[in-house]
C-alpha positions as CSV (number, residue, x, y, z in Angstrom):
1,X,-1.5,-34.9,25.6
2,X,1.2,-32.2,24.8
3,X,2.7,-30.6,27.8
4,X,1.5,-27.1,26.6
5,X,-2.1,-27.6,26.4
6,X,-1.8,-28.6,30.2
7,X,-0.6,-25.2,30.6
8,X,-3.2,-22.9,29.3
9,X,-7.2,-23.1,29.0
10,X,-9.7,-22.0,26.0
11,X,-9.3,-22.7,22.6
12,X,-9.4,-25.4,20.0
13,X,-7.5,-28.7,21.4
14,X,-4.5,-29.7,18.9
15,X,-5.5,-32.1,16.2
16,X,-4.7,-36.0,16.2
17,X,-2.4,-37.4,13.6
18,X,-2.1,-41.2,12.8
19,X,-0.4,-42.6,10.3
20,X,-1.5,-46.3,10.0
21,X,1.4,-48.4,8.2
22,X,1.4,-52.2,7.4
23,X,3.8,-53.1,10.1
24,X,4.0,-50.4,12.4
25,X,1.3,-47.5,13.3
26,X,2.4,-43.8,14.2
27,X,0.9,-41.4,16.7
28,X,1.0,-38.6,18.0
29,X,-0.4,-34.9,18.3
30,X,-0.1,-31.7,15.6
31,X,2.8,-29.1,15.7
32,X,5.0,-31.8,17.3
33,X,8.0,-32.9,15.2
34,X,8.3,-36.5,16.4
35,X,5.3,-39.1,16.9
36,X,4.3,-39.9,20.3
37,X,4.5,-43.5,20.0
38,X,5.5,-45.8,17.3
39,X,3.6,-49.7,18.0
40,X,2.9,-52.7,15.8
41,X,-0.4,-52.2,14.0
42,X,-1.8,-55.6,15.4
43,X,-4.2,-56.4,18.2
44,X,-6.2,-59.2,20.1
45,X,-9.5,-60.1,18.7
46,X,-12.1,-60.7,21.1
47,X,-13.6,-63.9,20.1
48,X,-10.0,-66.1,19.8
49,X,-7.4,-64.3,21.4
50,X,-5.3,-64.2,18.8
51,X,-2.8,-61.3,17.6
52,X,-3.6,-60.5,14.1
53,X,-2.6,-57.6,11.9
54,X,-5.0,-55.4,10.9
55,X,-4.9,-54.9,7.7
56,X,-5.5,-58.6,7.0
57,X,-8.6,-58.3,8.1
58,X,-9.8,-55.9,5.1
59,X,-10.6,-59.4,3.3
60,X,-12.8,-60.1,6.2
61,X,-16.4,-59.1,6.8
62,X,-17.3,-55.7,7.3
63,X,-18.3,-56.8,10.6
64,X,-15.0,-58.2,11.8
65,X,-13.1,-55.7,10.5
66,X,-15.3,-53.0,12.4
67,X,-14.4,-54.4,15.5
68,X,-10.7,-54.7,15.0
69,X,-11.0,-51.2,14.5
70,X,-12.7,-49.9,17.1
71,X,-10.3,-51.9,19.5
72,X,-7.3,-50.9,17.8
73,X,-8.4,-47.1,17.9
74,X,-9.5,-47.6,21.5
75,X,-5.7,-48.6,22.1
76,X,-4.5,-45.3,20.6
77,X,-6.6,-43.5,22.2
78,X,-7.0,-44.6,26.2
79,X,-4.0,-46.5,26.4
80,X,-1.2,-44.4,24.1
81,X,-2.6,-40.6,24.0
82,X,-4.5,-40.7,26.6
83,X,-7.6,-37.9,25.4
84,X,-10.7,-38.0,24.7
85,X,-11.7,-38.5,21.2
86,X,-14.3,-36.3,20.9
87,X,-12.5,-33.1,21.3
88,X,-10.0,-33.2,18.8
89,X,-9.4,-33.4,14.9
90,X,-8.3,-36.5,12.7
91,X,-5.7,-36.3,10.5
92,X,-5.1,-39.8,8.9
93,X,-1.7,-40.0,6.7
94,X,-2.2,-42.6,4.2
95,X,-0.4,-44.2,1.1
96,X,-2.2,-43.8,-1.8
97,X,-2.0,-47.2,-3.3
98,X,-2.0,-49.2,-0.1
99,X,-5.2,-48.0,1.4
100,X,-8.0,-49.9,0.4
101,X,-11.5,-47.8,0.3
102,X,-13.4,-50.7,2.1
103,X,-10.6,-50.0,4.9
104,X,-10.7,-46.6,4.9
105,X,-14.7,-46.5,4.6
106,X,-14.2,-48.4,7.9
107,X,-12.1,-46.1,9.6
108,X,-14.1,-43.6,9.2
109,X,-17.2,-45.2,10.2
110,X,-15.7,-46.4,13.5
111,X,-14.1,-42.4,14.1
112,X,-17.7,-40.8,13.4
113,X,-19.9,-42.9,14.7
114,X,-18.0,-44.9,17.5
115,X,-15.6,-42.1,19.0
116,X,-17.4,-39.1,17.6
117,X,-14.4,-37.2,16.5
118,X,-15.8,-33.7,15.3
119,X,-13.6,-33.9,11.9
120,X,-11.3,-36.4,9.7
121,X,-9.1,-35.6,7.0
122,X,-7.1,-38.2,4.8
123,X,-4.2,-36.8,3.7
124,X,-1.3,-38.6,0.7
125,X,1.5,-38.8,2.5
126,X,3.5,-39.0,-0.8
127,X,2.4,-35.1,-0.6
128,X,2.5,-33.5,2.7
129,X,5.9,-35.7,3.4
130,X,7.0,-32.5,1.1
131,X,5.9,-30.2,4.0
132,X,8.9,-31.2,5.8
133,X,11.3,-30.1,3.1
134,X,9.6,-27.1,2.0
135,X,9.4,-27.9,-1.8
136,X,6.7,-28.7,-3.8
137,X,8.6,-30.9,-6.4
138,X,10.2,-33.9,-5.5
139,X,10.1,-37.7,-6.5
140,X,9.0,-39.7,-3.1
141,X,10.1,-43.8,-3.0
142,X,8.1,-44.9,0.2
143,X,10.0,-48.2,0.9
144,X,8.0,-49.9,3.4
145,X,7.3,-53.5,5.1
146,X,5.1,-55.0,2.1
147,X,5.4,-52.7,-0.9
148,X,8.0,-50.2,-2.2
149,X,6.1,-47.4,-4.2
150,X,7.2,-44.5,-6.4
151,X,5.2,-41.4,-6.9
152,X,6.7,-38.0,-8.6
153,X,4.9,-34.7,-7.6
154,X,5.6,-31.9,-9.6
155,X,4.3,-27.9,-8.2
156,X,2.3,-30.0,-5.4
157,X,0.4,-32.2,-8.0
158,X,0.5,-36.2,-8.5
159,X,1.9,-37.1,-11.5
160,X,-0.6,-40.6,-11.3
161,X,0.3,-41.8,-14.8
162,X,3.7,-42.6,-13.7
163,X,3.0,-44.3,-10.4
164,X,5.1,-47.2,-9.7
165,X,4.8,-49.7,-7.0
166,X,6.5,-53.2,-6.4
167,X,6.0,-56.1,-4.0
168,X,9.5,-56.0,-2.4
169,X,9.9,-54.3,0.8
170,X,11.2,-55.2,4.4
171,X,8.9,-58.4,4.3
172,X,11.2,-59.8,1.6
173,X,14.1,-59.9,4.1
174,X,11.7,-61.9,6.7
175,X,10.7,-64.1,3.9
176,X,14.3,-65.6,3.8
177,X,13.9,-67.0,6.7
178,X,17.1,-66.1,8.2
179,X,17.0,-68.4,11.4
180,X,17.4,-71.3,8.9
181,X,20.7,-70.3,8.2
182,X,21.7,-69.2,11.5
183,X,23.4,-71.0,14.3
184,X,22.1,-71.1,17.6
185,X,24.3,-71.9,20.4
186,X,22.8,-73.3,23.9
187,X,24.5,-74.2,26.9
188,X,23.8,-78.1,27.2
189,X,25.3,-81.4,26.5
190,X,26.5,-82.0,22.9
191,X,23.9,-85.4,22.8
192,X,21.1,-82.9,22.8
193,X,22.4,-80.0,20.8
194,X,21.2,-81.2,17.2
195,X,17.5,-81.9,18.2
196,X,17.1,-78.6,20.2
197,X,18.4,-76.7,17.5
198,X,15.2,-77.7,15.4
199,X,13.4,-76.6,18.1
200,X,14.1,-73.6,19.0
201,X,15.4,-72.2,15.2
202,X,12.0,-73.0,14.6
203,X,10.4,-70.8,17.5
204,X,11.7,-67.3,16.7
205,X,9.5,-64.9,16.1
206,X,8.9,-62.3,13.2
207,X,9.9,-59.5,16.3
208,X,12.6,-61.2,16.8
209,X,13.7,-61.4,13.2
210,X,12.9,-57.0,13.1
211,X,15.2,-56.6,15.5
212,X,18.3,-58.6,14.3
213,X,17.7,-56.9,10.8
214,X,17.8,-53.6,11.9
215,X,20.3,-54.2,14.8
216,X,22.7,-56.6,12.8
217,X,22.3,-56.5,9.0
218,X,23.9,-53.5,6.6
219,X,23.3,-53.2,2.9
220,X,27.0,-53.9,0.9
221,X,28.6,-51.7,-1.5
222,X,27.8,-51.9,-5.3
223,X,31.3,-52.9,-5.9
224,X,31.0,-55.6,-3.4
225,X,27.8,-57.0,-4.4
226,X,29.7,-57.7,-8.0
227,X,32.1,-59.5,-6.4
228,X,30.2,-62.0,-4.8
229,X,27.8,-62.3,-7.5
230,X,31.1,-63.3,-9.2
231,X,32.5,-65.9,-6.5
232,X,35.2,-63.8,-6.2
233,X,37.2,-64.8,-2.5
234,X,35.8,-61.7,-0.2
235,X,37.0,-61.2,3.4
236,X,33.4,-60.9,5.4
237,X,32.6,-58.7,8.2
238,X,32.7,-60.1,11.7
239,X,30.2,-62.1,13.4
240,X,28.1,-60.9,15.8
241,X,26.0,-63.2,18.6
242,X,22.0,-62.4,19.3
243,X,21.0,-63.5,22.9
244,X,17.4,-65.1,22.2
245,X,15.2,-66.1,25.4
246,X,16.5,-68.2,28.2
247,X,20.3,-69.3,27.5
248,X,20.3,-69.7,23.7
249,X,22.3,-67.5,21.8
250,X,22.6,-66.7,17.7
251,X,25.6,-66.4,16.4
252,X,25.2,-64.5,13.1
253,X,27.7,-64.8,10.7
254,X,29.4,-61.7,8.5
255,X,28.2,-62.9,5.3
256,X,24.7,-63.3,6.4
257,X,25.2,-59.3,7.9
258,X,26.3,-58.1,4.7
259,X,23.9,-60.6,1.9
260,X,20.7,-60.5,3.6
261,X,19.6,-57.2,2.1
262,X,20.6,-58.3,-1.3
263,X,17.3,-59.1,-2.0
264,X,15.9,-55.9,-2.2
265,X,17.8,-55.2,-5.4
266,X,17.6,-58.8,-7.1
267,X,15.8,-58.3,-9.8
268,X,12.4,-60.1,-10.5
269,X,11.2,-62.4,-13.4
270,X,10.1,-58.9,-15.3
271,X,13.9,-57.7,-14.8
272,X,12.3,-54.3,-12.6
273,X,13.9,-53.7,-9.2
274,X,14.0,-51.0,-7.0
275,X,16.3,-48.7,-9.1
276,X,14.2,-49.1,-12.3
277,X,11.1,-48.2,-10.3
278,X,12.8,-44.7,-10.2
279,X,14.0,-44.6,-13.8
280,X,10.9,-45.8,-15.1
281,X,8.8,-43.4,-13.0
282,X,11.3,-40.3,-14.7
283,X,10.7,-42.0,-17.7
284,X,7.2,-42.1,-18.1
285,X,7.2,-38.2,-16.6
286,X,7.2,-35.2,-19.0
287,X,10.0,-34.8,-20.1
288,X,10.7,-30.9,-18.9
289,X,10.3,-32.5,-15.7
290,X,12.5,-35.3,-16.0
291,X,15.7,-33.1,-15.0
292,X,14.4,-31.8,-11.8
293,X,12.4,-35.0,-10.5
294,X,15.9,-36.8,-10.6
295,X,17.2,-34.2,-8.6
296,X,14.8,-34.4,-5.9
297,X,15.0,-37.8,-5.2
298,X,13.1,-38.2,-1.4
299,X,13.3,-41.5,0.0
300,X,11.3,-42.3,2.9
301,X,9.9,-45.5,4.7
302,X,11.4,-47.6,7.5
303,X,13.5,-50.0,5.2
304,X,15.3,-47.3,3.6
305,X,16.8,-46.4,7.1
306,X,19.4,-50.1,6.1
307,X,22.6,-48.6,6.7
308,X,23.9,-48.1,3.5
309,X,20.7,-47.9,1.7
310,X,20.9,-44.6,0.5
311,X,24.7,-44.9,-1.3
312,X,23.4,-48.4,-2.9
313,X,20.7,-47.1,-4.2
314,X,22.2,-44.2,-5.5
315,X,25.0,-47.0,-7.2
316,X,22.3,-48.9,-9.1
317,X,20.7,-46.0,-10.6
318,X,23.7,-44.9,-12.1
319,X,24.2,-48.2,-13.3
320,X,21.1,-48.9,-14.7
321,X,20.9,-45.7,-16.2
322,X,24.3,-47.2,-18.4
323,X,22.5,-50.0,-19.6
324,X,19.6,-50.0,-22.1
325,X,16.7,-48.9,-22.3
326,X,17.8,-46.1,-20.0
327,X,20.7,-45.3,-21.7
328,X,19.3,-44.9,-25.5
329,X,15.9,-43.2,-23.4
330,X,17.4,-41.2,-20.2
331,X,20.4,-38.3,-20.5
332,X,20.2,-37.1,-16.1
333,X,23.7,-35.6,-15.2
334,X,22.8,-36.7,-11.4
335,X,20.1,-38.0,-8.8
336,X,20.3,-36.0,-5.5
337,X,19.0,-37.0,-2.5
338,X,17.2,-34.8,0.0
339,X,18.4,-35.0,3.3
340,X,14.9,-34.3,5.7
341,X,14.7,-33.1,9.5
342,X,13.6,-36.5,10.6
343,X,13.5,-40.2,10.9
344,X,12.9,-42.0,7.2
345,X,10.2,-44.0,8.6
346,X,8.1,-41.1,10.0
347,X,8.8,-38.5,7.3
348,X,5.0,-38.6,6.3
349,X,3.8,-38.7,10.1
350,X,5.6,-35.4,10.3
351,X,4.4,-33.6,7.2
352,X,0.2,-34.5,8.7
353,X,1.8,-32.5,11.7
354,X,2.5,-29.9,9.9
355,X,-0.9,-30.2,8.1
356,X,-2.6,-30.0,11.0
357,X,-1.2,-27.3,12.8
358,X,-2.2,-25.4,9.6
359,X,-5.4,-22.7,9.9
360,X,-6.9,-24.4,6.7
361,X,-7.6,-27.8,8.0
362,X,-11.1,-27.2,9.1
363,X,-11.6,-26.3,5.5
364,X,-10.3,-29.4,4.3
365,X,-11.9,-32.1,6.5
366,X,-15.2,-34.2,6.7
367,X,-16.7,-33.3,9.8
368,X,-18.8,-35.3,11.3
369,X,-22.2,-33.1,10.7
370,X,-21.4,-33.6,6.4
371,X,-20.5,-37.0,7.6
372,X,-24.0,-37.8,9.2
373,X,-26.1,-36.3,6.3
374,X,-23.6,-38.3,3.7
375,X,-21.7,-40.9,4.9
376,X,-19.3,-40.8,2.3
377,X,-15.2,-40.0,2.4
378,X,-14.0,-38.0,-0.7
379,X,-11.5,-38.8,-2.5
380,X,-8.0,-36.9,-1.7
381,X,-7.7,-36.2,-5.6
382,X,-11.6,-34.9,-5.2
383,X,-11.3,-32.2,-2.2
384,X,-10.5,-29.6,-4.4
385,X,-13.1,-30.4,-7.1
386,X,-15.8,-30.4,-3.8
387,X,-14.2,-26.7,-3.0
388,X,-15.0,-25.8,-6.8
389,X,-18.6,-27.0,-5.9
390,X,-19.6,-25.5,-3.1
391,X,-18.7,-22.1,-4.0
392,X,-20.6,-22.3,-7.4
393,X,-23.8,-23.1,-5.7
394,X,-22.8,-20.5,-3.0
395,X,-22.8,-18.3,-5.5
396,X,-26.0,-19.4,-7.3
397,X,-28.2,-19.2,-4.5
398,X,-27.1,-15.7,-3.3
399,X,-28.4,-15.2,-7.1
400,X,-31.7,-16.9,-7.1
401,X,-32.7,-15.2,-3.5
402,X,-32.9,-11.7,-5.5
403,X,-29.7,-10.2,-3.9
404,X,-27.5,-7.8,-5.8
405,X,-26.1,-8.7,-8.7
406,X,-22.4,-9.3,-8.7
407,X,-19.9,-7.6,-11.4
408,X,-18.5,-10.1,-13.5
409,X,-15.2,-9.3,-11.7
410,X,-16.4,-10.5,-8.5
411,X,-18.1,-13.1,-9.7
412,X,-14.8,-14.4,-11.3
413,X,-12.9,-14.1,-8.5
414,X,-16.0,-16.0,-5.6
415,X,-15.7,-18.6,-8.2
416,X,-12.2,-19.2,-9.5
417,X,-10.5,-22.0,-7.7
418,X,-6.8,-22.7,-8.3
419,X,-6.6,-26.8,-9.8
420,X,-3.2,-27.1,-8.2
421,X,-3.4,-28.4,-4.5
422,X,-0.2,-26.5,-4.3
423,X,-2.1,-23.1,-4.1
424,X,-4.0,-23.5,-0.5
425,X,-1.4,-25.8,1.1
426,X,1.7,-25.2,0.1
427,X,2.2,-21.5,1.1
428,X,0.8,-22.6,4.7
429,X,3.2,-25.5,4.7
430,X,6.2,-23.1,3.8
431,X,4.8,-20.6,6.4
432,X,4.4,-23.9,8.8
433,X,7.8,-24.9,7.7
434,X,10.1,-21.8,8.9
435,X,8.2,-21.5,12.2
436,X,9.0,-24.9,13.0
437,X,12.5,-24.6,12.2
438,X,13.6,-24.0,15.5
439,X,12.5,-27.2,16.8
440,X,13.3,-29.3,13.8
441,X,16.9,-29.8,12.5
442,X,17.2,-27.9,9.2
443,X,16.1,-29.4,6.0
444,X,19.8,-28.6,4.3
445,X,21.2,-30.8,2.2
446,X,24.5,-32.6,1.4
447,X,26.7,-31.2,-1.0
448,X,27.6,-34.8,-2.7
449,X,23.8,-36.0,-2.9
450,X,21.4,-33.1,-2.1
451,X,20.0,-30.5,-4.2
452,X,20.4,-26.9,-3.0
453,X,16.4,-26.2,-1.4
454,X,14.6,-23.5,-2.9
């Protein structure tokens, strides 16, 4: 639990935040600018023993997946946070297109009924990963392990007719298979090399494979990239060796350092890759907002943090953007690139931190009375809508049990409700944003590829 609660008594315990990714799952506490832990989202089922991810269970029974669940959230819990359940709100970051409702239906099922957590919320984390920054416009590609997907959010709203998503991610990179192209050296006899090579290639495991991408591999230079596309004669960056288990050791050459990542900006049969996720996400935007989305390019998840992914990326929009249809449809003078207080691949964990530190969270979660009556989990694009509704029949009762009559003033203002989330939130998450600044690096950006925040 956070050192500070340890330190004083009374009040209510600091909210929960979870942010439940394909690969990898973060948690930690609210108002703390850095997850506690960051672990595989896998676990042992009870019956066979065997490590499974958890989001492949969603195609399972609602049985099976129940009890992954519960023993996955038990993990988080007693074994990584180390509090009790039942005293402390639920904030669950989630991506909006990744998210099933039969898995999140779950979730919530096992957090009410199993833990008895007095309140969940669900929050976009396309949206609140704008808490961090401070702005409430901004263009968020969430480049993850599965999926990379592109959502732009203008005055704190989802534009959702120009959602974008493709099936190339961090997983594509693993799907090469790079151990077939590496060479594993092991101190034995020559006779016995060749058939222990076979072996053993064929033995690594997907960790394993994680860790030399992120320790070993760089995404190349547009310029570069041409080049080899070209079989032009390229001088390669060195080779580096991997010590696997026991005495084997993988020698990695430069070529595989530098070409690996290349597949994350192939383009597929459809002729989309990751840059014309962007363009066709600005195209399909209004087009006031066309100018400013560009310029507040935000691009989070834990692929994105390649070295060189960033100055790539920025390459092949600007070349797309020469090329038609862009180029007879698109007139940007720049993309700019925000430069957040954090790690890419916990952006979003850190904007549900924010959110829950906030004084309206009560407001905006189930809790687990609403949840007993109903056992339903609004929508995130519904909680405002829900707001609306309660304080129309609020206002109708007060009405019907004979009270005073309200002036049409004040009966305009109990009822109006502002239909931009931006209203509620966003003023809390600036307020939230400046008092944090003291323990978060400053959300400035770079003069070359950042726009100016407002």
């Amino acid at each position: 639990m956070p050192l500070f609660e340890g330190l004083s008594y009374g009040g209510e315990k600091t909210a929960v935040i979870f942010d439940i990714g394909v690969a990898f799952t973060k948690c930690g506490f609210a108002a703390e600018n850095a997850p506690q832990f960051i672990i595989p989202t896998e676990v042992r089922k009870r019956k066979t023993g065997q490590l499974v991810n958890i989001h492949k269970c969603c195609s399972e029974t609602p049985q099976d997946l129940r009890s992954v669940l519960v023993d996955f959230v038990h993990r988080l819990y007693f074994r990584q946070l180390l509090v009790n359940p039942k005293e402390r709100r639920v904030v669950i970051v989630e991506s909006m297109l990744t998210t099933t409702t039969h898995f999140r239906n779950t979730l919530a099922d096992v957090l009410f009924k199993h833990y008895e957590v007095p309140s969940v919320v669900f929050a976009p984390g396309h949206l609140v990963c704008l808490f961090t920054l401070g702005v409430s416009t901004g263009l968020i590609m969430d480049v993850g392990y599965t999926e990379t997907t592109v959502m732009p959010v203008f005055e704190g709203t989802a534009i959702l007719k120009a959602w974008q998503a493709l099936p190339l991610a961090g997983k594509a990179i693993h799907d090469l298979r790079l151990w077939k192209v590496m060479k594993v050296e092991i101190n034995r006899s020559q006779a016995s090399w060749v058939s222990y090579w076979i072996h053993c290639t064929n033995s690594i495991d997907e960790s394993i494979l994680e860790d030399i991408k992120v320790r070993c591999c760089f995404v190349t230079s547009h310029e570069r990239a041409t080049m080899y596309n070209a079989n032009e004669p390229l001088e390669g960056p060195p080779a580096v060796r991997y010590p696997l288990k026991g005495d084997r050791v993988a020698t990695i050459s430069g070529k595989i350092r530098e070409r690996t990542c290349e597949v994350l900006f192939e383009e597929d049969c459809e002729g989309r890759s990751l840059a014309s996720l962007i363009l066709d996400a600005i195209l399909q935007s209004p087009i006031d907002m066309r100018r400013t989305l560009a310029e507040n390019l935000v691009i989070i998840g834990g692929t994105s943090m390649l070295p060189g992914f960033n100055h790539r990326l920025r390459s092949e929009l600007y070349a797309h953007l020469k090329q038609p249809p862009y180029s007879e449809k698109l007139s940007l003078p720049a993309f700019k690139f925000h430069k957040y207080p954090a790690k890419a691949n916990y952006v979003a964990w850190l904007g549900g931190s924010m959110l829950g530190a906030l004084e309206t969270l009560a407001s905006k979660s189930v809790t687990k009375e609403a949840y007993t009556l109903q056992p339903l989990i609004p929508d995130w694009c519904s909680l405002y809508v829900a707001e609306e509704k309660e304080k129309v029949v609020g206002a109708t009762k007060k009405l019907e049990a004979g009270s005073r009559p309200l002036s049409s003033k004040k009966l305009s203002s109990s009822l109006s409700v502002d239909s931009s989330p931006r209203s509620s939130v966003s003023s809390a998450a600036r307020a939230a944003a400046r008092s944090i600044a003291g323990i978060l690096s400053s959300a400035s950006v770079d003069s070359n590829s950042t726009p100016k925040s407002s």
